[in-house]
Phi, psi and omega in degrees: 000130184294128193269184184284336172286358195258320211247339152308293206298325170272349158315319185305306194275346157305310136342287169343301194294318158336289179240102170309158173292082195278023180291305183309319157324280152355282205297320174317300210289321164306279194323331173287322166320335163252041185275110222238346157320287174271355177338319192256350170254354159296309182280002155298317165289356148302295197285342186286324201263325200271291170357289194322300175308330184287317189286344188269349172277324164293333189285268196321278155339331155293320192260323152330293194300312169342286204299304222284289186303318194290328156306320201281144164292117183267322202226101178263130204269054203293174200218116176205120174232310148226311183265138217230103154227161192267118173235135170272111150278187150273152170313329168257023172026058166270096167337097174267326194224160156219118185251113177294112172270014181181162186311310168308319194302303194309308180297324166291326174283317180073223145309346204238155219222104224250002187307180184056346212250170194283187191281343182275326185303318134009269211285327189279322175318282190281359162272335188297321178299311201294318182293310197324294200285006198079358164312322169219131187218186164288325164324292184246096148298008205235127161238132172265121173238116157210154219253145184219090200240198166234354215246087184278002177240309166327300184314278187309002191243316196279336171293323188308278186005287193287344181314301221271343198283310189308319204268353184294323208266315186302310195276012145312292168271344212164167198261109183286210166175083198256117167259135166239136157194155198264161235272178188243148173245085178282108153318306182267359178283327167291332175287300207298297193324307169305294190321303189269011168068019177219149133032120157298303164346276185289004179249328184280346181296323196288327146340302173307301184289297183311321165300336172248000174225074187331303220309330169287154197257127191305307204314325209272333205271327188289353206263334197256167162272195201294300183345290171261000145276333167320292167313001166268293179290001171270327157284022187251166167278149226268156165224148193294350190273340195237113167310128166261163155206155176034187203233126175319146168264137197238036181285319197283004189253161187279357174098145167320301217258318148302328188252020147259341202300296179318329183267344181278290098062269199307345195242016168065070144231140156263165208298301261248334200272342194271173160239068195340151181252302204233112168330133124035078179217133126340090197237169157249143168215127179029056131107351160237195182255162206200153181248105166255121177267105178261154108201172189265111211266070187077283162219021137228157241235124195227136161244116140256132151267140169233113191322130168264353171283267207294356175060040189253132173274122185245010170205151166210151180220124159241159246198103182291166170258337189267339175250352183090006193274177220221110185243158201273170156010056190338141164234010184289161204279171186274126165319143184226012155304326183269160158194110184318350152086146178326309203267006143270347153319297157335292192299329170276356187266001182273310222285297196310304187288016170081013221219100181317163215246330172274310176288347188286138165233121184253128154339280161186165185231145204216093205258140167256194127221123187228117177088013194081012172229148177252120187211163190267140146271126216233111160222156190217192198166129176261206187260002182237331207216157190241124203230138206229122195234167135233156200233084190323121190272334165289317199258296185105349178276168183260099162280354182199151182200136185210131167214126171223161174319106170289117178259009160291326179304334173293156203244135189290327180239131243264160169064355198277346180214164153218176214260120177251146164239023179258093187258141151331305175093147203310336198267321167258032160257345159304307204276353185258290154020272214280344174303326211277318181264001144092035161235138175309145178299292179323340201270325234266128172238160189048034173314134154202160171206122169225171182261148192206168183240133194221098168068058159091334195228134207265138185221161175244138183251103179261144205219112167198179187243174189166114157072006174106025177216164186242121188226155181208122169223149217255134198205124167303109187312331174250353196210346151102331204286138176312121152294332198188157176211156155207125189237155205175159202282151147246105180300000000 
């Protein structure tokens, strides 16, 4: 931004250029003036000479005052969901700056270069990059906007704006869920924001929250997303500081009806059996989110937390009903005898994504263990999108759901592939591999093969070692023919 002495100096030299040094002239013109012949029409021409000079000094000063408002910041809009950037307007709410306030900031913005252009062209530019990129989804749905003025009523009608322009760009794609509120000029609220590494935006919102729920913690509440404090602050009483639209997504958690299944589970009981004391309810407890579960078995009494991602139990107490005593804390372990098995994994990670069972090409499934829990990791790709889940292999709840846009999937030239889902199938994409480089499957060490998408077209990447060298070969998914090879010393 152009300063007010950087903006002296070219007014200045404008006028120069502009206007001559008509001093000399003057002073002629006056000494003629006292001629009394022509007296009277030199100073018309004088005063004529002066007029002039004055209308070329107000045009100038006016397109000075001009440039100067059209330069100036009236307002800052920040955008925080996860990837956090900043746009500087004008009073005609014109992009003067737009800033990545974080590594997501960077990826959303990207390439594209929004200065000048107005703030919705702005603000729809950069909500379409968060759906591209996964940023925003049916999963994680919540963006927090907040407007920063000197204008305490201009703030509040540009938070509404952008408010109602954002949830116009989200219900395109999905059911949004948008908080606005205009910014406070907190000192501590700018310190807590700095110490943790967020936003004024996201610390005043977490402010917020802490004023209708002491028992939270900043440190721990600043840890979490928009996403989920929105699911904190929709179980609060409303408050006039902060504007809602739509309902936080609560998709990425397994739901109320999977975590009694699980606390019934832990204690060789079913859901059938039981009698809730207390609903359901979706808490943060010790730094995550949880489901506290009560209810009642004949004369005793069960309190569970239960992980609401991973559907893992993490706390219990039972509780006789006829003497009040309280025994402690169970550790026997959730039976790890079951296990829903691949292909039912499968079937909940298509039914969560919305995504048929004929159209899915699934990449791959994997059973893991991370944390005492074991679950399969599943990715798959429809024809637009690439989707990566894990599924508590005991339970059958969804610890992870991910979905983003492929851009392999499109073909870089129009007509050149097309999307076939009928493939060789994996073994026999090994086996044209290993013919082809003239080794046997025993010779072959670290074999792998998954299906993948490359420009439009399903290919297979087979990978394996032999004899001090490494091969990668790249096989059309549908036609068996080799694409690409590579072979190279292993170090």
């Amino acid at each position: 931004m152009i300063s007010d002495q950087e903006l002296e100096t070219k007014v200045d030299k404008l006028f120069d250029k502009l206007t001559p040094d008509l001093s000399g002239q003057i002073l002629k013109d006056i000494d003629a003036a006292q001629k009394p012949a022509v007296r009277k029409r030199n100073l018309k021409n004088l005063w004529l000479r002066i007029g002039s000079m004055a209308a070329v000094f107000v045009l100038l000063a006016v397109g000075a005052f001009s440039y100067a408002g059209y330069a100036k910041i009236d307002s800052t809009v920040t955008l925080d969901v996860n990837p956090s950037i900043e746009l500087c307007v004008n009073r005609s709410n014109r992009v003067l700056r737009v800033t990545p306030l974080n590594e997501d900031g960077e990826t959303v913005i990207g390439t594209m270069n929004l200065k000048n252009v107005d703030l919705d062209v702005a603000v729809n530019a950069l909500i379409g990059s968060m759906m591209k990129n996964g940023y925003l989804s049916e999963i994680s749905n919540s963006i927090l906007i907040t407007v920063d003025g000197s204008d305490e009523l201009r703030s509040w009608e540009l938070s509404a704006h952008v408010s109602a322009e954002v949830d116009s760009m989200l219900k395109a794609g999905f059911p949004g869920a948008v908080l606005s509120q205009t910014a406070t000029n907190d000192e501590m609220i700018r310190y807590l924001a700095d110490s943790n590494s967020i936003t004024v935006g996201k610390a005043q919102l977490i402010q917020t929250l802490i004023g209708k729920n002491p028992m939270y913690t900043f440190e721990e509440l600043s840890k979490l997303t928009i996403n989920e404090l929105n699911v904190l602050l929709e179980k609060q009483p409303m408050t006039e500081t902060i504007r809602t639209i739509g309902n936080a997504s609560t998709e990425a958690y397994i739901g109320e009806e999977q975590a009694l299944a699980n606390a019934c589970l832990y204690v060789g009981l079913e859901a059938s059996e039981v009698e809730l004391t207390e609903p359901v309810e979706l808490e943060f407890e010790n730094g995550r989110m949880v489901y506290d579960i009560e209810f009642r078995k004949d004369d005793v009494k069960y309190e569970f937390e239960v992980d609401a991602v991973s559907g893992e139990v993490v706390s219990f107490e039972e509780k006789q009903k006829s003497k009040g005593t309280v025994t402690e804390p169970q550790v026997t372990p959730v039976p790890t005898a079951v296990d829903i098995g691949q292909e039912r994994a499968l079937e909940i990670a298509l039914a969560h994504a919305n995504v048929p069972g004929s159209e899915a090409m699934v990449k791959e499934i994997k059973k893991k263990h991370e944390n005492g829990v074991e679950y399969y990791e599943i990715e798959f790709f429809d024809d637009e999108f690439e989707y990566d889940y894990k599924v508590n292999s005991a339970t059958g709840a969804i610890m992870k759901a991910e979905k983003e846009r492929d851009d392999d999937a499109v073909p870089e030239k129009a007509g050149t592939s097309s999307q076939n889902t009928e493939t060789i199938g994996k073994e026999k994409a090994k086996e044209i591999a290993l013919r082809h480089a003239g080794i046997s499957a025993s010779a072959a060490k670290k074999l792998k093969c998954e299906l993948d998408r490359e420009n439009g077209k399903l290919i297979y990447e087979v990978e394996f070692k032999t004899d001090g060298y490494e091969f990668e070969y790249t096989i059309d998914a549908g036609t068996g023919k080799i694409l690409h090879v590579e072979k190279e010393r292993d170090d």
